[in-house]
N, C-alpha and C positions, 0 to 999 in steps of 0.2 A: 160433714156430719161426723163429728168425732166422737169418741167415748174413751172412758176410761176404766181399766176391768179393776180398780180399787170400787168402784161402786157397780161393778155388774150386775145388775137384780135382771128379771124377768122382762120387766119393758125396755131394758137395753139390749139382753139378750136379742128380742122379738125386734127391735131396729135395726139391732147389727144382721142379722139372719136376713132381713128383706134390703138393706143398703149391701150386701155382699151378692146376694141373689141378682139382684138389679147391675152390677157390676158387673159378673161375667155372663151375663146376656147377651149374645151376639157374636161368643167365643167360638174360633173356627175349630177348634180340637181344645180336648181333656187340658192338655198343657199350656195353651195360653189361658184357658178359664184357670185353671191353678195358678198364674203367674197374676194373674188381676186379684185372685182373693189374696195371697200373702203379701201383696205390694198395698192391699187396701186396708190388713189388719196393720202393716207396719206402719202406715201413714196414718191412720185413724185412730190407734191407739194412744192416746197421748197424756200425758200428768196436767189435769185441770191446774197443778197454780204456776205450771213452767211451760206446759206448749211442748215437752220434750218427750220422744218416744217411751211408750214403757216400756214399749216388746226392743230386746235386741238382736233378737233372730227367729224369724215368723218360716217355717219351712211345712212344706206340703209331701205328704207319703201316701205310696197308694203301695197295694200289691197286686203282683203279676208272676206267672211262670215264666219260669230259667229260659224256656223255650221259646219264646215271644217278644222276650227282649233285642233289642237291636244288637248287633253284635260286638259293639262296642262293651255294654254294659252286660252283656253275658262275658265278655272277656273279665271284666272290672270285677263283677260278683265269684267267679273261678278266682281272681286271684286273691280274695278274702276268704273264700272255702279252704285255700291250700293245699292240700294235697287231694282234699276227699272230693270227688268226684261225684260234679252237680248235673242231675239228672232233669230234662225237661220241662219234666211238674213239680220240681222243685221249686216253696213260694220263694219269692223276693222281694225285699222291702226295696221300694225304690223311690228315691227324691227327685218329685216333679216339677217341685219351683222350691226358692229361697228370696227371701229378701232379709238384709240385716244392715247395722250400723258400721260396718265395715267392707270394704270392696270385695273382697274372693268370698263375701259370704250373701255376693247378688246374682249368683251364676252357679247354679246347678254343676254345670261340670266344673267347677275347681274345687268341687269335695271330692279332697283325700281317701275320707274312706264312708261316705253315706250316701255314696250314688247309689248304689245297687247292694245291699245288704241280704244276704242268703239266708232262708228260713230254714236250716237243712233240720232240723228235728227239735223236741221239746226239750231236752237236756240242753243243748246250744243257746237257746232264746232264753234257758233260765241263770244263763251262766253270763249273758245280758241284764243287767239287773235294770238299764232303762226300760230294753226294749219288753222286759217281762213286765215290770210293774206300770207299764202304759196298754198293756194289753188288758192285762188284772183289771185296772180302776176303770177302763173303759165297759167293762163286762160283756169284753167277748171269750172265749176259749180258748188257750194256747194251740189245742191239739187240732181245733178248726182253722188255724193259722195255718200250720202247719202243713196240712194235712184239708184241705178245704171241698167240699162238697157240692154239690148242684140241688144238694135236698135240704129240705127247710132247720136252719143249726136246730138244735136243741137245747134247753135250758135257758135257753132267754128268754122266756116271759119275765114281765119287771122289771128287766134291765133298763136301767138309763140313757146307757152310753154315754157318759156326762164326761167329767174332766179331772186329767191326770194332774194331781198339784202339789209341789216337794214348796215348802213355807222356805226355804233355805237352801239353797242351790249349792252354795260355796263349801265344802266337804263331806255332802251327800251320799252316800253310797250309790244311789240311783243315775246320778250323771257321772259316770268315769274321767267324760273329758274335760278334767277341772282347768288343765296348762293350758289347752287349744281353744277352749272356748267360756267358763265361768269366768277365768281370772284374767280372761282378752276382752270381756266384757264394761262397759263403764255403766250400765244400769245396773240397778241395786238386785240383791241374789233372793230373789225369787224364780220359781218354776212353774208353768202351766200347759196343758196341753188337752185338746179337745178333738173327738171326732176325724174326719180327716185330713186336718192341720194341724200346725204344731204353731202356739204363741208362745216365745220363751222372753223371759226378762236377761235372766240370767246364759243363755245360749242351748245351742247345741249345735 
């Protein structure tokens, strides 16, 4: 059941949604259902006149406190903090599946540096110019990132949450890592990203 997001309208949207839903049905934990959605959008996405991927790196983020991570990746997230000192309820962005066109980019742990990504304050995430302008276009709050509550956010009424999308990947401000993963890329440089997956053309 494939599709292709050059023509994504609403009743693709509404197939993709219940053919992904139906996919990680049955999933023993968070992280194999993460690992069946970006292996179904890598696979499913494909150029109606070639049969060939669009997505060249489909990756899944969730966030969690510094404190609850396994100790591996509270190690991993400290050594991206550097010196400042990450404190428990510190968020963390952290990659729970990958699937891409290339080998080290089908296994979570052999990122370099997006296993465990430290939310350590609003100046940091904005000095991120992906990770800010994928929060922005999703229309959630930095500072609720940040800084996250157990009471109902505020100012989202209206909000979409819809999709973060750079027309033009290849010298972007938005995607820094143009060497490691735009120009490692062989699909054409576009960008997109939604909710809580990431479908890239162009990488990340």
């Amino acid at each position: 059941m494939s599709f292709s997001l050059q023509d994504f309208d609403l009743a693709e949207m509404l197939r993709c949604g219940r053919a992904v839903r139906n996919a990680a049905q049955g999933a023993g934990s968070m992280e194999a259902a993460a690992e069946t959605v970006v292996r179904y959008l890598f696979e499913e996405c494909v150029d109606p006149a070639t049969g060939d991927p669009e997505c060249a790196l489909v990756r899944f983020y969730t966030t969690h406190p510094h404190g609850g991570l396994p100790r591996e990746l509270q190690r991993f997230a400290q050594r991206i903090a550097g010196a400042e000192d990450l404190s428990p309820d510190t968020s963390c962005l952290v990659l729970l599946a990958t699937a891409g066109e290339r080998p080290e980019w089908n296994f979570r742990h052999a990122s370099a540096r997006h296993q465990a990504i430290p939310l350590t304050s609003v100046e940091m995430i904005e000095q991120a110019p992906m990770i800010a302008q994928l929060i922005l276009e999703l229309g959630a709050d930095i500072h609720a990132v940040v800084s996250p509550s157990t009471e109902p956010a505020e100012g989202v009424a209206g909000k979409s949450y819809n999709v973060f999308y750079v027309s033009e990947a290849l010298g972007s401000p938005f995607i820094p890592a143009q060497d490691d993963f735009v120009r490692r890329s062989a699909c054409a440089p576009w960008w997109g990203s939604g909710g809580s997956c990431s479908a890239e053309r162009s990488t990340r």
